[in-house]
C-alpha positions, 0 to 999 in steps of 0.5 A: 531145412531137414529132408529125407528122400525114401524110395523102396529098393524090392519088395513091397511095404511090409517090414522086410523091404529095404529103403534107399534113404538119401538125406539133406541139409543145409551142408551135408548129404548122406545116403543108406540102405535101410530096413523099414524099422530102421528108416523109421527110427531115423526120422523119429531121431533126425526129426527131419522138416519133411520126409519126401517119397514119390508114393505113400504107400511104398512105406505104409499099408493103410490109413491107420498105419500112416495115422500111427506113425505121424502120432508118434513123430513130432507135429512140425514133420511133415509128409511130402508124395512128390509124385501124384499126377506126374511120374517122377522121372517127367518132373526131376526133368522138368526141375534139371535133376537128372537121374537114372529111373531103375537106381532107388538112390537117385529116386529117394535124392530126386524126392528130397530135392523136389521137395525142397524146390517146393514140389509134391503134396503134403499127406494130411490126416489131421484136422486143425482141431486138437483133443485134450482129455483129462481122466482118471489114472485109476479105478474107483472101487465100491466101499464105505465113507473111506472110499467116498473120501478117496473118490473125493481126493482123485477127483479134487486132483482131476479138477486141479490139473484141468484148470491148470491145462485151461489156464496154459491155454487161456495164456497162449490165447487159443480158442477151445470148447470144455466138457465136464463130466462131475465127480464128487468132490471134484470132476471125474473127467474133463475134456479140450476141443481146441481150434489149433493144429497139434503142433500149436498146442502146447500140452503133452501127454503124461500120467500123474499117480491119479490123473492121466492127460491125453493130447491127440490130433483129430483125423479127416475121414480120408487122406488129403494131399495139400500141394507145398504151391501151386504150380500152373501148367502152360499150353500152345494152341492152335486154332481153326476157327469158322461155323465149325471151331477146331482147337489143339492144346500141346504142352511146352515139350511139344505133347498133345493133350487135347484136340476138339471140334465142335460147330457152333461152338461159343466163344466163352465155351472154347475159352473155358475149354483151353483153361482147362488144360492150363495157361496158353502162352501161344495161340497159334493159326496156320494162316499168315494174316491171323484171322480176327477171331484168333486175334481175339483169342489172343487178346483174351489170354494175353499171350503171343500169337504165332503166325507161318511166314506163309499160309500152311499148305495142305499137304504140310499139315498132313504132314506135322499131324501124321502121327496122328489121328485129327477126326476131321479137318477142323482138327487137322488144321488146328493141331497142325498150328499148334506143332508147327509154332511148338517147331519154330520154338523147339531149338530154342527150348532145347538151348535153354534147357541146357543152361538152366541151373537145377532147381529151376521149373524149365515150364516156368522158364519156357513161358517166360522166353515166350513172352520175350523175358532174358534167361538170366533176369528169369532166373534171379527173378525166381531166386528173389522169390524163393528168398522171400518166401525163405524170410517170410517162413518162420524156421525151427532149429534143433536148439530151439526144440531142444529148448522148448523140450527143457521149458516143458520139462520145467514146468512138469517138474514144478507141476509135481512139485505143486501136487505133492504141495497140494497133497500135504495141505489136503491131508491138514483139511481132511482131518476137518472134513471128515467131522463136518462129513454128515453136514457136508452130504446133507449140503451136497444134495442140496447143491445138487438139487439147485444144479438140477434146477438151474439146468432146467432153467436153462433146457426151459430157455431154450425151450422159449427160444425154439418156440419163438421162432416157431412162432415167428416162422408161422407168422410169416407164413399166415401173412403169405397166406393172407397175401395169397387170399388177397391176390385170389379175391382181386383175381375174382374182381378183375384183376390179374397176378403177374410174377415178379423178376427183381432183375433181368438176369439169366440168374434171376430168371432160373431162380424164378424158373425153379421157385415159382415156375414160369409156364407158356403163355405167362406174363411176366414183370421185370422190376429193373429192366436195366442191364438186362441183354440178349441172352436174358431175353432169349432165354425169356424167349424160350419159355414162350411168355404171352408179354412182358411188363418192365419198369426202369430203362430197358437196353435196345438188344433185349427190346430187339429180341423180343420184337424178333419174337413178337413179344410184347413189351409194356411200360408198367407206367401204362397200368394201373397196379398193386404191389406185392412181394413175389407178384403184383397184380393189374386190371385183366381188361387193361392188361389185354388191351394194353397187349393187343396194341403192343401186338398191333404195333409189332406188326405195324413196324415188321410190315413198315421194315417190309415196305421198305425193303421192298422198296430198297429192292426196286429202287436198286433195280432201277439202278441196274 
């Protein structure tokens, strides 16, 4: 693999600057300093696998400068920016390069080594889709039958080249939508969306005496920065837990990130909230029994758990967090874990870091001595990985473009060598078309007229096509009407529209919400009762809902929290009903009586657990 490493020397990116470029390749090294005409005349010859800088636009000013360049260097070179979130010093670090921050050099040989590690994003201007456009190579002036016969030739031309880009295509089996503008005698010009990247299209751009063929990428409406692989962030946390959680996030170098309390903060939230500063390899506490909340937390991540030989002591928390500023005590203890287990591994990180060969993520490295792995199988654990991904990635060398280039030469020659062919033959049948001229242009309306027609044919199907649907949608919604009028006139006979829940789900449940709606003192049906939970019923609950009907089997948490609210809770099976699709529809006087016994049995069974408490209450006070 071909890279270059670019760093800026002085000034900014305008022509005058000066580059340190630093190149490297299987064996070889060099460095130079370079203007910005002569950098980029060295990448268009070298014709490098990636050209690393740590910031685009040290080398171009503008979108439509980058755009232009990338048009002008061959497909399969690709831009890295190797610093984006990070600095370039924290991530040379981080991979064992070391270098001296204020020497371009050493920057421009940090990029291109971050790069063949793997490091930094690809700079993305262009879509995936390629245009090939087949026109004209010259104007058609105004004049008599001669100039027809003229017009006729280039457009006969046109249409020769075009078929023979959309055979090549059709060949390399890629997938394509054609334009074609009409000329007389021919098409005027013609045009490839092609569903393929650029560098996968084998066609280039040339000119012929009357045709000319132009191969551009689209561009993205903005730059995209593609990652060359992902690279996951490790943490240690320390947690606080209690009414009131506090959390600590450090990362593997012993920095603070983040650190937060909150009360009454849920499970699932402090987890989310940890993800999403990256991947905890220690969940930590300042207790030397772990509480069993952090235990879980623990279990959650997978990951260790670190715990002090002895519970910290107050005044030794304030003494790790003293360079801090914790908002509360919560956030004290929290942060103070979390130091103190980055501590008991600090000597060991820094012993490590000293044998770990460059090229190697140090984060990666670190994580994995946590989890109790052994430097060297570490080290020829990522090695074999790199060396499939090496088998897996496909190579182009220097030859095979130098080969292909040769192929393409070839078939543009024979390309000329079929035009001037078909040009002898066209002047052997021009002397014939020139006597059935007049006949041919009678002919030629005609034509035009039948293509005219067929066109409309087709505007006309597609026209039906347009109103069946139209058709098909009304009749959908005359049959909602009618099922609409039906509900209203069984409301006036006595019967009552009740809403529909397919399933007891918290999703379910808000689709209803913002669809339908679902207002207080509503009743509400739930076709499949099974699976529902606690957090479906409260928040049923919530919207403070007269009952519910149910069909299926309906677990005890969510029967337990309407019961708490006083909710009733009704067999389906109990009413006589009528089913329809967003609702079904019960006798209003069933519905009532069958909810007033609901409620009756409510408080029944809340005096019945009364009863007994009181009871519970003075059968202890007889035992004291």
């Amino acid at each position: 693999m071909k890279i270059i490493g670019v760093d800026i020397i002085r000034g900014s990116a305008t022509a005058k600057s000066r580059y340190a470029a630093y190149f490297i390749s299987d064996g070889s090294e060099w460095s130079k300093d370079v203007s910005k005409h002569r950098l980029l005349k060295y990448i268009k010859e070298i014709r490098p696998d990636i050209v690393a800088v740590d910031n685009i636009f040290e080398l171009f000013e503008s979108k439509r400068e980058l755009v232009s360049f990338l048009k002008s260097i061959p497909p399969t070179t690709k831009i890295v920016q190797t610093a984006g979130k990070q600095s370039l010093p924290a991530l040379a670090k981080r991979y064992g390069i070391r270098i001296d921050p204020k020497n371009p050099f050493d920057e421009a040989k940090a990029s291109a080594l971050l790069a063949k590690y793997g490091v930094g994003e690809i700079v993305s201007v262009f879509t995936d889709k390629t245009v090939i456009k087949v026109s004209r190579n010259r104007s058609l002036g105004k004049g008599g039958w001669r100039q027809n016969k003229y017009r006729r030739k280039v457009h006969d031309s046109v249409r020769a080249v075009f078929r023979e880009i959309k055979k090549i295509l059709d060949e390399k089996g890629l997938e394509y939508v054609e334009e074609i503008r009409r000329g007389y005698g021919g098409i005027s010009r013609g045009i490839f969306i092609v569903n393929s990247p650029r560098e996968s299209v084998p066609i280039n751009s040339f000119r012929l005496r009357d045709v000319q063929v132009n191969v551009s990428a689209v561009e993205k409406e903005k730059i995209e920065f593609i990652p060359m692989k992902k690279h996951t962030k490790y943490t240690i946390v320390g947690i606080d837990p209690g009414t009131t959680v506090g959390v600590a996030v450090l990362d593997l170098n012993g920095h603070v990130i983040s650190v937060k309390s909150k009360k009454g903060w849920s499970y699932s939230e402090v987890t989310e909230f940890i993800l999403s500063h990256g991947k905890p390899v220690i969940i930590a506490t300042d207790k030397k029994n772990a509480p069993e909340y952090v235990q879980k937390m623990r279990a959650s991540f997978n990951c260790t758990l670190y715990t002090p030989k002895e519970d910290l002591p107050v005044e030794k928390k304030k003494v790790l967090t003293s360079l801090y500023q914790p908002f509360n005590d919560h956030e004290r203890d929290a942060l103070a874990s979390a130091i103190d287990a980055f501590n008991a591994y600090k000597n060991k990180f820094r012993n490590i870091e000293k044998r770990i060969p460059e090229g190697f993520d140090f984060e990666e490295i670190k994580a994995g001595i946590i989890k109790g792995m052994s430097l060297k199988s570490l080290i020829e654990k990522s090695e074999l990985q790199e060396q499939s991904k090496e088998r897996a990635e496909p190579r182009f060398n220097l030859e095979e473009i130098k080969k292909r280039d040769r192929l393409i030469a070839e078939l543009r020659e024979e390309n000329r060598r079929l035009s001037t062919q078909i040009r002898e033959l066209k002047k052997e049948i021009e002397r014939l078309q020139d006597r059935i001229h007049k006949i041919a242009s009678e002919e030629y309306r005609k034509v035009r007229e039948l293509n005219h027609i067929k066109s409309l044919e087709g505007e006309i199907k597609t026209l039906k096509k347009v109103i069946a649907d139209k058709d098909r949608t009304i009749r959908e919604l005359e049959n909602k009407i009618e099922e609409l009028r039906s509900i209203k006139y069984l409301e006036f006979r006595g019967w009552k529209a009740i809403k529909t829940l397919r399933k007891f789900t918290r999703e379910e449940i808000e689709k209803l919400i913002s669809t339908i709606g679902l207002d207080e003192g509503e009743v509400v049906y739930i076709s499949d009762a099974g699976g529902g939970g606690k957090s479906a019923a409260e928040l049923l609950v919530n919207r403070k809902i007269k009952a519910v009907l149910f069909s299926g089997e309906m677990s005890h948490y969510a029967k337990e929290v309407f019961d708490r609210s006083k909710i009733p809770i009704i067999d389906l099976e109990r009413l006589e009903t009528k089913q329809f699709e967003d609702f079904i529809l019960v006798r209003a006087d069933r519905l009532d009586e069958e909810v007033q016994n609901a409620i009756e049995e409510i408080e029944k069974r809340t005096l019945n657990r009364l009863e007994e408490m009181i009871l519970d209450y003075r059968n202890r006070r007889k035992m004291f």
